[in-house]
PDB file as gemmi writes it, atoms N, CA and C in Angstrom:
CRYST1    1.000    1.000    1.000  90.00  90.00  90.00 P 1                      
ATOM      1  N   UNK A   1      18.373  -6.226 -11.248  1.00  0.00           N  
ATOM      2  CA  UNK A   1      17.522  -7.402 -11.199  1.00  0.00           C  
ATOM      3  C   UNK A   1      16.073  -6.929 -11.040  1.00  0.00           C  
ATOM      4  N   UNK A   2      15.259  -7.728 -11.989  1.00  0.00           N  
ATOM      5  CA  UNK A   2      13.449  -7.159 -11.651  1.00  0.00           C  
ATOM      6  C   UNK A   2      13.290  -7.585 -10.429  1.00  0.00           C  
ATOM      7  N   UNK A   3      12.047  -6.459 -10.368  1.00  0.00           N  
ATOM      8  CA  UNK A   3      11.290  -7.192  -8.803  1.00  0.00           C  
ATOM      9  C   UNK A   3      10.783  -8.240  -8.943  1.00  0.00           C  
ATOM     10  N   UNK A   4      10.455  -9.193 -10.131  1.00  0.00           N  
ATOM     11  CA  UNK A   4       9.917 -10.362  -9.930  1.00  0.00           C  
ATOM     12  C   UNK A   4      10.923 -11.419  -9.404  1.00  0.00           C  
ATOM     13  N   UNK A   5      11.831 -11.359 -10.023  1.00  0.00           N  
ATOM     14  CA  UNK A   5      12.899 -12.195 -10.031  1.00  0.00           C  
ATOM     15  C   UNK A   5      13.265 -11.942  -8.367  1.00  0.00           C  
ATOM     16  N   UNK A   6      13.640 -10.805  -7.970  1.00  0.00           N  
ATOM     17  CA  UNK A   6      13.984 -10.658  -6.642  1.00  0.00           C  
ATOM     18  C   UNK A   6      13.132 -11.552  -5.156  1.00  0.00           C  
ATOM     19  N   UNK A   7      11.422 -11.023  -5.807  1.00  0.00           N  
ATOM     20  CA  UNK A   7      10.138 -11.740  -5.234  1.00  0.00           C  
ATOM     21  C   UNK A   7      10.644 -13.456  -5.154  1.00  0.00           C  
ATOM     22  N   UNK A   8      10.988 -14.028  -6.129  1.00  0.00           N  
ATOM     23  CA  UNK A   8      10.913 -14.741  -6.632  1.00  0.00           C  
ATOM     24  C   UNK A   8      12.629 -15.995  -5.760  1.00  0.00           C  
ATOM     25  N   UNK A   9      13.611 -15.245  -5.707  1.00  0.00           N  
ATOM     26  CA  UNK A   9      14.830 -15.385  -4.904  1.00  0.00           C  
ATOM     27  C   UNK A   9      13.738 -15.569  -3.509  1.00  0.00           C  
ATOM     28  N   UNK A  10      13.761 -13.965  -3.059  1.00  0.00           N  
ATOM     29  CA  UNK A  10      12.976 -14.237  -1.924  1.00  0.00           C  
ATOM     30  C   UNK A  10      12.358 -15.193  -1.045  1.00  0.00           C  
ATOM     31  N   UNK A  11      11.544 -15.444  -1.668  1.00  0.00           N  
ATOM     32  CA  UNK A  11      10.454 -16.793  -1.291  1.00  0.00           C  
ATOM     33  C   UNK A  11      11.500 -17.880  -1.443  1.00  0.00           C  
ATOM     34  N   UNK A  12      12.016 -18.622  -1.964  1.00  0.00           N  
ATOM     35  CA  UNK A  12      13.048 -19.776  -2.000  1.00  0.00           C  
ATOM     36  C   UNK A  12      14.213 -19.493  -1.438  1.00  0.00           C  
ATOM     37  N   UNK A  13      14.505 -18.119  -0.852  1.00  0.00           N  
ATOM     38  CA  UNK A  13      15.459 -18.141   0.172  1.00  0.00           C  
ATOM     39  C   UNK A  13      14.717 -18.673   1.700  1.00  0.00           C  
ATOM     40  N   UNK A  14      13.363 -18.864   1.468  1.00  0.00           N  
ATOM     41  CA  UNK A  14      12.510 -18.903   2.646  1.00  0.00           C  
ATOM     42  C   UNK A  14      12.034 -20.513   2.809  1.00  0.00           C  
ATOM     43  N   UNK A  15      12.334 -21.115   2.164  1.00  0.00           N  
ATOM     44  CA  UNK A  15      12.028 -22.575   1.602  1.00  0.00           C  
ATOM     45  C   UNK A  15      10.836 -22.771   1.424  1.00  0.00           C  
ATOM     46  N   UNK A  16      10.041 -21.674   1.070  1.00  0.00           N  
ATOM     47  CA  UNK A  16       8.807 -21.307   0.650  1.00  0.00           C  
ATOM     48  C   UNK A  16       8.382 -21.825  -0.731  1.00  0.00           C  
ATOM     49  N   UNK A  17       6.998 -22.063  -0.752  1.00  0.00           N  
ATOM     50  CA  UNK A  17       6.337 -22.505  -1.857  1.00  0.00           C  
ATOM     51  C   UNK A  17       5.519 -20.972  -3.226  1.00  0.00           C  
ATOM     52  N   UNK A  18       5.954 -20.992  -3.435  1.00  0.00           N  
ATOM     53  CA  UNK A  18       4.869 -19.460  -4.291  1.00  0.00           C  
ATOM     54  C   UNK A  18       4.538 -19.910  -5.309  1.00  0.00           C  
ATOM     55  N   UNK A  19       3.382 -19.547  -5.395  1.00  0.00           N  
ATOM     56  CA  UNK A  19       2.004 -19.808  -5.837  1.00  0.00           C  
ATOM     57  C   UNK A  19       1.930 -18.455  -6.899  1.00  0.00           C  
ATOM     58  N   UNK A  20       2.514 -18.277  -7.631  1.00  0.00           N  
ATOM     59  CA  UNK A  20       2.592 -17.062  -8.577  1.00  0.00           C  
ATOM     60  C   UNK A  20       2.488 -17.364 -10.024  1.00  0.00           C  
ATOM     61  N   UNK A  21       1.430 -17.152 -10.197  1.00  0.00           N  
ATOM     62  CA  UNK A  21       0.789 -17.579 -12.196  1.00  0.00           C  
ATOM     63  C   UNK A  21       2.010 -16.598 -12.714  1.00  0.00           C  
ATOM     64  N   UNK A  22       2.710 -17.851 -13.435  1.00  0.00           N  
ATOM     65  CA  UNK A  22       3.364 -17.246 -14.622  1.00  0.00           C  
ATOM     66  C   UNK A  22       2.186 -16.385 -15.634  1.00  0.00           C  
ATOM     67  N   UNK A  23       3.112 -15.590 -16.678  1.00  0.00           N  
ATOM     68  CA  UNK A  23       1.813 -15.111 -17.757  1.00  0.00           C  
ATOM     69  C   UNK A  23       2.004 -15.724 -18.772  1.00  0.00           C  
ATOM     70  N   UNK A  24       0.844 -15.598 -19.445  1.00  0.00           N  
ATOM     71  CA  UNK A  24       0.209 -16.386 -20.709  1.00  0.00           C  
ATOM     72  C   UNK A  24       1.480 -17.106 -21.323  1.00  0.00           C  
ATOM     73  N   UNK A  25       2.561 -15.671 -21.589  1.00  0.00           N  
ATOM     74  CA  UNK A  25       3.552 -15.724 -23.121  1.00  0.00           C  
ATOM     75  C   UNK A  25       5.385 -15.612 -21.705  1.00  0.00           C  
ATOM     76  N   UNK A  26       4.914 -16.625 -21.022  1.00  0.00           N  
ATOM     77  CA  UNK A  26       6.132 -16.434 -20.287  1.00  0.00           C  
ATOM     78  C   UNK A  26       7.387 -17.178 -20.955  1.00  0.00           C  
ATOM     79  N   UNK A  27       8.588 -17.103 -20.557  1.00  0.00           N  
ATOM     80  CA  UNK A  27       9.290 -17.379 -21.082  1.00  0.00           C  
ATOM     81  C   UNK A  27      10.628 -18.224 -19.796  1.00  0.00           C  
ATOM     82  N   UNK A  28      11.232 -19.317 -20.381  1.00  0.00           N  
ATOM     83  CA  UNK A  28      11.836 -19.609 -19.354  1.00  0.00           C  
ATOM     84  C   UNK A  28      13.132 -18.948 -18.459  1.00  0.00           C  
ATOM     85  N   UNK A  29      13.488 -18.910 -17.636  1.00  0.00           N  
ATOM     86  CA  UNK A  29      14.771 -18.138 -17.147  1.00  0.00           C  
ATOM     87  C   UNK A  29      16.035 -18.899 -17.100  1.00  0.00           C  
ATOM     88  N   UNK A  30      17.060 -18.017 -17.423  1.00  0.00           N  
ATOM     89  CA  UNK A  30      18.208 -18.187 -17.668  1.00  0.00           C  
ATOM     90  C   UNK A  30      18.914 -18.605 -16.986  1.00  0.00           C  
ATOM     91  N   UNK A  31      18.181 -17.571 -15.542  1.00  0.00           N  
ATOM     92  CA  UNK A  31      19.984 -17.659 -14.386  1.00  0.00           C  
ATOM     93  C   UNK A  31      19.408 -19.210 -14.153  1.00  0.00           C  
ATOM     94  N   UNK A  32      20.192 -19.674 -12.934  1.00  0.00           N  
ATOM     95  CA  UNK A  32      20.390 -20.716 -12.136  1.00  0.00           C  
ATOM     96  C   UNK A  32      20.175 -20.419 -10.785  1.00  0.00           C  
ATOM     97  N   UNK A  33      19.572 -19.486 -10.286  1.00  0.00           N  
ATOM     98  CA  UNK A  33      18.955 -19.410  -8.432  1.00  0.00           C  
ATOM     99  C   UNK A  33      17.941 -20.111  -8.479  1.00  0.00           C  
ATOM    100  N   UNK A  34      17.693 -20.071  -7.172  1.00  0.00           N  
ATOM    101  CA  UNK A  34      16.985 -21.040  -6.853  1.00  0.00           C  
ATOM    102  C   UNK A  34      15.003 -20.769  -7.215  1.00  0.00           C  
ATOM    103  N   UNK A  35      15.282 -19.279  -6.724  1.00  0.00           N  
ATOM    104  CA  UNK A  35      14.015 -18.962  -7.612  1.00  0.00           C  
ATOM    105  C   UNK A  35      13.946 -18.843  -8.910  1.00  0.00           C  
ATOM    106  N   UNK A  36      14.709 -18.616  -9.401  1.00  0.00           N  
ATOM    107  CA  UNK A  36      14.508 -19.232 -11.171  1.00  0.00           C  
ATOM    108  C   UNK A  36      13.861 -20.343 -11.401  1.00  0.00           C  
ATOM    109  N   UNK A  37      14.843 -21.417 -10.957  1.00  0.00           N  
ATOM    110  CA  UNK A  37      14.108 -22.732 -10.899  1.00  0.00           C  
ATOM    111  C   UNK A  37      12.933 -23.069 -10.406  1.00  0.00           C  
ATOM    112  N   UNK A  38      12.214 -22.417  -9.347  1.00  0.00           N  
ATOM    113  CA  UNK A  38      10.935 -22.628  -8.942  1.00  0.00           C  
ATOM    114  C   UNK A  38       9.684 -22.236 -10.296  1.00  0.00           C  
ATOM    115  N   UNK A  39      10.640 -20.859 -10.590  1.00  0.00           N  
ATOM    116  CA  UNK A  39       9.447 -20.157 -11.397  1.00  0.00           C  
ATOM    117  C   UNK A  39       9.691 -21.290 -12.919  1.00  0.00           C  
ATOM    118  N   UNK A  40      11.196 -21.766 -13.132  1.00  0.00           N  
ATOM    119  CA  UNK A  40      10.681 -22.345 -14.168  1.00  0.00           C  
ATOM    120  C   UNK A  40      10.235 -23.289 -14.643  1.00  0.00           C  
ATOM    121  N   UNK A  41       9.968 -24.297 -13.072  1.00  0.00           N  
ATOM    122  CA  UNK A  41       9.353 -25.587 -12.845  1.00  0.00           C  
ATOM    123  C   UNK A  41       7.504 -25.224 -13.277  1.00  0.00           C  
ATOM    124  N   UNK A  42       7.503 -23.815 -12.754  1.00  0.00           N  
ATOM    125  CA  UNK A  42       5.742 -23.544 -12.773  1.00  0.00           C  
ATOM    126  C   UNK A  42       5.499 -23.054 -14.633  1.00  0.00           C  
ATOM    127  N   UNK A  43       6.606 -22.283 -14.885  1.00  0.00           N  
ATOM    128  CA  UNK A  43       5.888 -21.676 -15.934  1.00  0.00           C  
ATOM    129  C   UNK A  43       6.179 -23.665 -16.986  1.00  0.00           C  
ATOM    130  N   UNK A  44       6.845 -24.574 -16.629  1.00  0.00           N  
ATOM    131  CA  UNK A  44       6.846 -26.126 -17.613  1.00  0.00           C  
ATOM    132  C   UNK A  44       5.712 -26.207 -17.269  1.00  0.00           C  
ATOM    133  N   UNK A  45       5.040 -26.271 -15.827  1.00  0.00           N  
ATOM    134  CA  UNK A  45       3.851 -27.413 -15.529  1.00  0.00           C  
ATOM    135  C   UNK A  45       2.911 -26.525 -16.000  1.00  0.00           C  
ATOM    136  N   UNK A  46       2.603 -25.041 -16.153  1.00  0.00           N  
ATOM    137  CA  UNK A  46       1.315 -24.519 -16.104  1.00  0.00           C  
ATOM    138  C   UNK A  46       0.869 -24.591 -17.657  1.00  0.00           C  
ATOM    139  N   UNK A  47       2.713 -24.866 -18.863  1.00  0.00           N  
ATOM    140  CA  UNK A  47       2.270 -25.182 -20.202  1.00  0.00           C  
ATOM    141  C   UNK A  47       2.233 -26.589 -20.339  1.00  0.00           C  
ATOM    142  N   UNK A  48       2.305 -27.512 -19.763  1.00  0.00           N  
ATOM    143  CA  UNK A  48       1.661 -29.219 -19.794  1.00  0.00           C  
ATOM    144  C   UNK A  48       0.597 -28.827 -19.245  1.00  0.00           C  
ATOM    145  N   UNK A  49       0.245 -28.912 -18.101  1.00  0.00           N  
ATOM    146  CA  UNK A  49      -1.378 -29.398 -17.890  1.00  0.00           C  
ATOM    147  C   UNK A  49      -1.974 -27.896 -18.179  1.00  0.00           C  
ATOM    148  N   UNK A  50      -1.647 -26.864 -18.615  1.00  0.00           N  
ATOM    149  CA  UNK A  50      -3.003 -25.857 -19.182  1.00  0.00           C  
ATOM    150  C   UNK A  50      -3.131 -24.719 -17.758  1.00  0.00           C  
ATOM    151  N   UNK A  51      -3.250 -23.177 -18.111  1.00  0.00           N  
ATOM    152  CA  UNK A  51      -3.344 -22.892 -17.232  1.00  0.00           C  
ATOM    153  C   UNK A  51      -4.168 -22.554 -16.000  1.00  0.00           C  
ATOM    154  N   UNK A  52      -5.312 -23.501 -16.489  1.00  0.00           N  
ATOM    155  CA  UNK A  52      -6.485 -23.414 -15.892  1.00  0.00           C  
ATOM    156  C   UNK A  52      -6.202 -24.815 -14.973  1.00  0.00           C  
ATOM    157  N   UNK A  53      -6.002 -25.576 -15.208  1.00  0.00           N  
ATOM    158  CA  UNK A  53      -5.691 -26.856 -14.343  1.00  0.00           C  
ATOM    159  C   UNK A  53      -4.392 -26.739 -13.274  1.00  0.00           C  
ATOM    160  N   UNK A  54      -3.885 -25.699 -13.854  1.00  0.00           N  
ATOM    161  CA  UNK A  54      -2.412 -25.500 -13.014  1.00  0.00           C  
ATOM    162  C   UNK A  54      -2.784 -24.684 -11.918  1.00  0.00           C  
ATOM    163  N   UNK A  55      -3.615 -23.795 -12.107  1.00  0.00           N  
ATOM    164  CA  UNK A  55      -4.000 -22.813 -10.756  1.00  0.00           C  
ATOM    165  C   UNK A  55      -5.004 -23.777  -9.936  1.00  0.00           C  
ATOM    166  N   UNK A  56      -5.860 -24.845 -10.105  1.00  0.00           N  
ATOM    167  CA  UNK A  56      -6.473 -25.476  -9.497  1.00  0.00           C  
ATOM    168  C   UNK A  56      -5.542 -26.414  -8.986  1.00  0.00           C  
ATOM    169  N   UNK A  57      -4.869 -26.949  -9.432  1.00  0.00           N  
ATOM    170  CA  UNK A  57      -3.825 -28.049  -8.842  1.00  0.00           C  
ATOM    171  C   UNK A  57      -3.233 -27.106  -7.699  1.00  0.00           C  
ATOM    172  N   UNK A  58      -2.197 -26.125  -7.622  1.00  0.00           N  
ATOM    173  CA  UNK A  58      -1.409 -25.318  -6.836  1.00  0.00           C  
ATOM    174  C   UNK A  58      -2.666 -24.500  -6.136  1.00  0.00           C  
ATOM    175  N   UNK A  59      -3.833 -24.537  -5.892  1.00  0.00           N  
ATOM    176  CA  UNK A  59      -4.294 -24.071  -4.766  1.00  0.00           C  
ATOM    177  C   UNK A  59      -4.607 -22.685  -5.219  1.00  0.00           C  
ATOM    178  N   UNK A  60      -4.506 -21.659  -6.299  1.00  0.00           N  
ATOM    179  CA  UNK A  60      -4.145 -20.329  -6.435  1.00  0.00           C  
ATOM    180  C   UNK A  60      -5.410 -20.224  -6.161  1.00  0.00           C  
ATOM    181  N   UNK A  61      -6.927 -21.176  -6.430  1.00  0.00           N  
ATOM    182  CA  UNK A  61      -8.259 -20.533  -6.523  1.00  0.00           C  
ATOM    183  C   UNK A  61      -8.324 -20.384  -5.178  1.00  0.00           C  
ATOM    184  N   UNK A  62      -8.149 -21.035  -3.829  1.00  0.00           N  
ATOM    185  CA  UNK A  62      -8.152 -20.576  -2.955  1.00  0.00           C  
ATOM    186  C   UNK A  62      -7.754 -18.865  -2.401  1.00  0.00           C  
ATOM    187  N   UNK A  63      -6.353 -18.628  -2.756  1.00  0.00           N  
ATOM    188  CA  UNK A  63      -6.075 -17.603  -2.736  1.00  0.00           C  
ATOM    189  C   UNK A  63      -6.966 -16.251  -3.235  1.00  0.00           C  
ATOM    190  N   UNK A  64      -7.450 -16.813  -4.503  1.00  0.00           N  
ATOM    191  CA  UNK A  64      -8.305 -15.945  -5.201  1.00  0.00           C  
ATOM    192  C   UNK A  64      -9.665 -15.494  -4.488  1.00  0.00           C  
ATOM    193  N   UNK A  65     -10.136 -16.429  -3.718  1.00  0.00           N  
ATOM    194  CA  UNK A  65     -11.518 -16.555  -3.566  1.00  0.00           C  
ATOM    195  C   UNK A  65     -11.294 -15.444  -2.088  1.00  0.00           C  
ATOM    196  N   UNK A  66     -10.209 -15.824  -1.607  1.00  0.00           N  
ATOM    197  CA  UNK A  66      -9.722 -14.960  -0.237  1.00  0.00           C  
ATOM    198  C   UNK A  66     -10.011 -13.574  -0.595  1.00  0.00           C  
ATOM    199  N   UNK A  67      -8.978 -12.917  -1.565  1.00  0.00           N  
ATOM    200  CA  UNK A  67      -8.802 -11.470  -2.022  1.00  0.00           C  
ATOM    201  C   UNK A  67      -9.967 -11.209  -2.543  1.00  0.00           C  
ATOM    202  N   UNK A  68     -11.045 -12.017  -2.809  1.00  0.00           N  
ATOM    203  CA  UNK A  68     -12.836 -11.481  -3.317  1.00  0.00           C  
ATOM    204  C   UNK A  68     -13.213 -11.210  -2.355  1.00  0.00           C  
ATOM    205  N   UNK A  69     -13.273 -12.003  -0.785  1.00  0.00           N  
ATOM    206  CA  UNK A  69     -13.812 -12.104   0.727  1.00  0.00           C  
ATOM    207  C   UNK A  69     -13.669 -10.824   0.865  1.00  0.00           C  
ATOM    208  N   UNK A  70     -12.250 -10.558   1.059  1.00  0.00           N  
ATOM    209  CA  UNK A  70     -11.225  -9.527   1.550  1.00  0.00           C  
ATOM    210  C   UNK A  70     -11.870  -8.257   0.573  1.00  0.00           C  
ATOM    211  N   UNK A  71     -12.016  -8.401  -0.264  1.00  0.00           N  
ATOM    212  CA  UNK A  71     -12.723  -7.002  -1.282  1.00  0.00           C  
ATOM    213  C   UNK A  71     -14.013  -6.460  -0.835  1.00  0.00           C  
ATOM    214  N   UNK A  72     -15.121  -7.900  -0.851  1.00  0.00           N  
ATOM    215  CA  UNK A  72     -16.399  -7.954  -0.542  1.00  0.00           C  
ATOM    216  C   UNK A  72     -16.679  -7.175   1.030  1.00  0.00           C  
ATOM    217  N   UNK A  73     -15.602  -7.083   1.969  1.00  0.00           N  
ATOM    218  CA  UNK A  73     -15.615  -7.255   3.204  1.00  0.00           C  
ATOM    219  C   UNK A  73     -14.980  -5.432   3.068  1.00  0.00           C  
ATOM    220  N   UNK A  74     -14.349  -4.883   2.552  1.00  0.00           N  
ATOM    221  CA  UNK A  74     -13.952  -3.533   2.178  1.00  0.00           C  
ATOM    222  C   UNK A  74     -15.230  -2.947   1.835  1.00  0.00           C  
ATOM    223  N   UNK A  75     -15.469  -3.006   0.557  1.00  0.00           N  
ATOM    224  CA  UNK A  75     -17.448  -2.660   0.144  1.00  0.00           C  
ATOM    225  C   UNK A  75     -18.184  -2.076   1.503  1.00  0.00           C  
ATOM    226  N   UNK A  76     -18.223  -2.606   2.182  1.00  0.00           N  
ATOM    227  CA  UNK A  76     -18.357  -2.617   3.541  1.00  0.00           C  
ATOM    228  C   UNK A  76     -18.135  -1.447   4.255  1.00  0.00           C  
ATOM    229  N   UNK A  77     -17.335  -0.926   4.034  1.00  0.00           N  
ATOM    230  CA  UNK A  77     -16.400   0.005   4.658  1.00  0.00           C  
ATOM    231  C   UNK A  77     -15.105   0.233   4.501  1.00  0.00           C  
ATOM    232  N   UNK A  78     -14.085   1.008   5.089  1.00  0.00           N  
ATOM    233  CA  UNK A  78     -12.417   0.651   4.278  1.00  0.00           C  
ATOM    234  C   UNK A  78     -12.030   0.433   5.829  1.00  0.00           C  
ATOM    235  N   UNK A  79     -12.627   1.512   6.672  1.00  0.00           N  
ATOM    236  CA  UNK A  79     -11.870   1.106   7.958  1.00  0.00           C  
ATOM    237  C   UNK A  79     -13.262   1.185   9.310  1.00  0.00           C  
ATOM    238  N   UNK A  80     -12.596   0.671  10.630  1.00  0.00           N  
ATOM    239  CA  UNK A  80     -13.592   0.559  11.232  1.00  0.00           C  
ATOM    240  C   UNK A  80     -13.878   1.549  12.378  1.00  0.00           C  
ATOM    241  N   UNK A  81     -15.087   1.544  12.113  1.00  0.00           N  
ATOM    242  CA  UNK A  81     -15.855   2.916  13.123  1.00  0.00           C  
ATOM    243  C   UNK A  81     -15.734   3.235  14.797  1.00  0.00           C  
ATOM    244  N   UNK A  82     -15.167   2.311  15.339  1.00  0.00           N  
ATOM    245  CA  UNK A  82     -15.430   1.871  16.396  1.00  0.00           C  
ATOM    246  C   UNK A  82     -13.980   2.604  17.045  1.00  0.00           C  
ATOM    247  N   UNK A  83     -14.076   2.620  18.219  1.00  0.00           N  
ATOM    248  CA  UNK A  83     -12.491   2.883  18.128  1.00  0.00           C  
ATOM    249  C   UNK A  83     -11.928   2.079  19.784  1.00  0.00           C  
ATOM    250  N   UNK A  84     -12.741   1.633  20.446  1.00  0.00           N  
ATOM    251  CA  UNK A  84     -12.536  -0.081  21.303  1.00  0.00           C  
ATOM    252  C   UNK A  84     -12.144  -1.171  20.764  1.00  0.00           C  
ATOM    253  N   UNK A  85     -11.368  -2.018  20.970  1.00  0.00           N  
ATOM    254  CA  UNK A  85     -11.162  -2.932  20.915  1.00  0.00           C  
ATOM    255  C   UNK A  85     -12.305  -3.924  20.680  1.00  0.00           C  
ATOM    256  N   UNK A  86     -13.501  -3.955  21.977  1.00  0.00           N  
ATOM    257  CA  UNK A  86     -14.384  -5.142  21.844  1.00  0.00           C  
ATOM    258  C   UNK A  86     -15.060  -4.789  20.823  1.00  0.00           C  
ATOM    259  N   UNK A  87     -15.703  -3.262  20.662  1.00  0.00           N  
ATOM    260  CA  UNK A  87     -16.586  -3.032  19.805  1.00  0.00           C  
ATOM    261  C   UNK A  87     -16.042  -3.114  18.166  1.00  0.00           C  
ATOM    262  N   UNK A  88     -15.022  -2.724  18.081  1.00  0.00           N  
ATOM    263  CA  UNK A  88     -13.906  -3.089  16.713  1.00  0.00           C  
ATOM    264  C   UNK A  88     -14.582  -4.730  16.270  1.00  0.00           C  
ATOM    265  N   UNK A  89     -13.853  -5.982  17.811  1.00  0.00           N  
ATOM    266  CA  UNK A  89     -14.312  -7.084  16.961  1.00  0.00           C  
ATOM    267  C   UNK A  89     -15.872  -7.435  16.581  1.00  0.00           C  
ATOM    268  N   UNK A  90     -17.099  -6.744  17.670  1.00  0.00           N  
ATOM    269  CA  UNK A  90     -18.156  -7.115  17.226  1.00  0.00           C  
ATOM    270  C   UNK A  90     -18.228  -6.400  15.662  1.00  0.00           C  
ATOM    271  N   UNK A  91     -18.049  -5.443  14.992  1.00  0.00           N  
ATOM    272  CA  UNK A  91     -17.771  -4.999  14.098  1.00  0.00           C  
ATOM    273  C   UNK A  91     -17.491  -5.744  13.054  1.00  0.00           C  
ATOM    274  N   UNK A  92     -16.164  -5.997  13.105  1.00  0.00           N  
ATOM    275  CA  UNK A  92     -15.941  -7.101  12.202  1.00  0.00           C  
ATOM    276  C   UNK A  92     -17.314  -8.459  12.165  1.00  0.00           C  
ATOM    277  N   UNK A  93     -17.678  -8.754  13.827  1.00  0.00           N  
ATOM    278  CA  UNK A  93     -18.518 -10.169  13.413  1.00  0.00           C  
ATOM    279  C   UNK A  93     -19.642  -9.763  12.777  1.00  0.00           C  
ATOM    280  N   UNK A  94     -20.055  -8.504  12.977  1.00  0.00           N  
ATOM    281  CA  UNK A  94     -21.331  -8.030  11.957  1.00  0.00           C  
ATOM    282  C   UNK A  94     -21.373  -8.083  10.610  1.00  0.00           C  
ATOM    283  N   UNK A  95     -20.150  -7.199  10.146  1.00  0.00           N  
ATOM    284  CA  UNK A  95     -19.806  -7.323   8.814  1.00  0.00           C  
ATOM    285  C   UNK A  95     -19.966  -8.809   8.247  1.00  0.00           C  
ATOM    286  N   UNK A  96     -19.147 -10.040   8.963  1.00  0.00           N  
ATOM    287  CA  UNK A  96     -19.043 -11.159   8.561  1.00  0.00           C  
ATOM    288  C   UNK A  96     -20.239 -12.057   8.611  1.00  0.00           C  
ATOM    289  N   UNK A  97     -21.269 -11.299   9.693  1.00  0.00           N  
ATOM    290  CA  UNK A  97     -22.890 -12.207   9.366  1.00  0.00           C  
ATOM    291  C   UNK A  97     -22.951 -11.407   7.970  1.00  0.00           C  
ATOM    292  N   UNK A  98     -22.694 -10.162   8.190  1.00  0.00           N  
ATOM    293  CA  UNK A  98     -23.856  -9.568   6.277  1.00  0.00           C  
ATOM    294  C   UNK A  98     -23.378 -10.565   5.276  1.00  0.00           C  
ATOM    295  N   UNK A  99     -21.854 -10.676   5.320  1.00  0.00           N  
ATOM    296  CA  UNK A  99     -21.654 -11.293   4.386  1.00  0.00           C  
ATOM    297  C   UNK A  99     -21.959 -12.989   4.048  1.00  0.00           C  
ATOM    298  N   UNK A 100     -21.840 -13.391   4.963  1.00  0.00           N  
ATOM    299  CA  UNK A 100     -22.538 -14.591   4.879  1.00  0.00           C  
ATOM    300  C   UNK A 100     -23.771 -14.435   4.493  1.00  0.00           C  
ATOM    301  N   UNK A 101     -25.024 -13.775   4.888  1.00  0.00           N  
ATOM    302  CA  UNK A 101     -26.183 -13.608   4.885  1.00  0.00           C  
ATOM    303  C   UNK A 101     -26.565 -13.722   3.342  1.00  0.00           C  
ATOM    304  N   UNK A 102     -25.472 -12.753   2.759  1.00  0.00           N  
ATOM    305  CA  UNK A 102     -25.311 -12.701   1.221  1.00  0.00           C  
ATOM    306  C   UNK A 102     -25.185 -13.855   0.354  1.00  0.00           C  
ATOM    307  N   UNK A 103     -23.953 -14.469   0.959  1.00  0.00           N  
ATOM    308  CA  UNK A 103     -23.882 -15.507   0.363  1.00  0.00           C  
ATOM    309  C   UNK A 103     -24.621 -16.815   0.395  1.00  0.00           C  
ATOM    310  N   UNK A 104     -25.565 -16.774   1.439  1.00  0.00           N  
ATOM    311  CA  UNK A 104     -26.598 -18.081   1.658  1.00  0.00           C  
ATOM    312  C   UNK A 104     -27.563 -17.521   0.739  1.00  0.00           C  
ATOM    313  N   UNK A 105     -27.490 -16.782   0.289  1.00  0.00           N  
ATOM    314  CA  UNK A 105     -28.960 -16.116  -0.724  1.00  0.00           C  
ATOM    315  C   UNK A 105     -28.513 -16.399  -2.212  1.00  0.00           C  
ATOM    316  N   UNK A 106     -27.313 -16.387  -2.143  1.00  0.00           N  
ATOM    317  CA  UNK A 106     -26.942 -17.689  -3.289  1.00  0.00           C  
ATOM    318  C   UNK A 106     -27.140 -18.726  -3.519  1.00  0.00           C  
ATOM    319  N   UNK A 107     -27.048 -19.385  -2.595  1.00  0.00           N  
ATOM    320  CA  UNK A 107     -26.842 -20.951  -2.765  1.00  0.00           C  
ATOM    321  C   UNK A 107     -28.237 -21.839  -2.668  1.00  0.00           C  
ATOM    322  N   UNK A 108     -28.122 -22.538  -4.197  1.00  0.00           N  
ATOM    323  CA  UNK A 108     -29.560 -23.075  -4.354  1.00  0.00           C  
ATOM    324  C   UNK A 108     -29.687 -24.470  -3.064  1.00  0.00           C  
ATOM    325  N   UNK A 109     -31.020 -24.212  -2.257  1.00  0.00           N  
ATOM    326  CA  UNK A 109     -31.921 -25.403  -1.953  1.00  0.00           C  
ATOM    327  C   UNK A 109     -31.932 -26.755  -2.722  1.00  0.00           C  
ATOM    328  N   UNK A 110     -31.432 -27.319  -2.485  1.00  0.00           N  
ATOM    329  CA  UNK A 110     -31.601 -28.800  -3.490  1.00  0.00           C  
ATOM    330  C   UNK A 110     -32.679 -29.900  -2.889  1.00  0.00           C  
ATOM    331  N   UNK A 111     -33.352 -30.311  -3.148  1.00  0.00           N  
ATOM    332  CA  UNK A 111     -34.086 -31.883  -2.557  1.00  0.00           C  
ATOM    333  C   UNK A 111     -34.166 -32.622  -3.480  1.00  0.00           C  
ATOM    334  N   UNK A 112     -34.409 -33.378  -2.715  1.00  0.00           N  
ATOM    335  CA  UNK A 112     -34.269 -34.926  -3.195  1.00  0.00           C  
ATOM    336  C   UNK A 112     -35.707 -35.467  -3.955  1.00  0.00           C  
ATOM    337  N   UNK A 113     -36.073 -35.634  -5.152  1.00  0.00           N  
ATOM    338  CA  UNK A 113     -37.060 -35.657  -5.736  1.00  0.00           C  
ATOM    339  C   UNK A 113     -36.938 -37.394  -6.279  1.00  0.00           C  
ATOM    340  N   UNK A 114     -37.937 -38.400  -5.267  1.00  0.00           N  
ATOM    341  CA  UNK A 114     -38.006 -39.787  -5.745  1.00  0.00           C  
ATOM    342  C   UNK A 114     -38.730 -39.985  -6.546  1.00  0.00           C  
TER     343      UNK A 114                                                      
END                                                                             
């Protein structure tokens, strides 16, 4: 059995929801477990509504935007310098002002022009 399929058992042995983009040229599955059926409920809906509407509906951009944080926040460093506990978390809260800091330097100023 593939590891997807196994992944895939897995999670619906868990009464779990997974959030796993079928691909482009997927194809439906055969068996009858229960993760079959999950995956082949996603790979029907993600070819009706499109697979750009399907990852926004199921939440995946969330996920996505996490593993960018989580990347952006590596960049950073891979591991942390500190080797205390308190100083570990100020660590982390530093990292997490830069990154914010970053990201407010994005985001356009808007006013209100009557």
């Amino acid at each position: 059995m593939p590891l997807t399929r196994k992944c895939h058992d897995a999670i619906a042995a868990r009464n779990a929801h997974a959030v796993i983009p079928p691909r482009k040229n997927a194809k439906l599955w055969r068996s009858n477990t229960p993760g079959a059926r999950a995956r082949n409920e996603a790979v029907r809906a993600s070819k009706y509504l499109g697979r750009a509407l399907w990852l926004q509906v199921t939440g995946y951009h969330r996920r996505s935007r996490v593993e960018t944080k989580m990347h952006c926040v590596k960049l950073l460093g891979q591991s942390l310098m500190a080797r205390d506990f308190d100083r570990q978390v100020a660590e982390i809260q530093i990292r997490a002002a830069i990154l914010n800091g970053f990201s407010a330097l994005g985001i356009p100023k808007t006013e209100v022009v009557a």
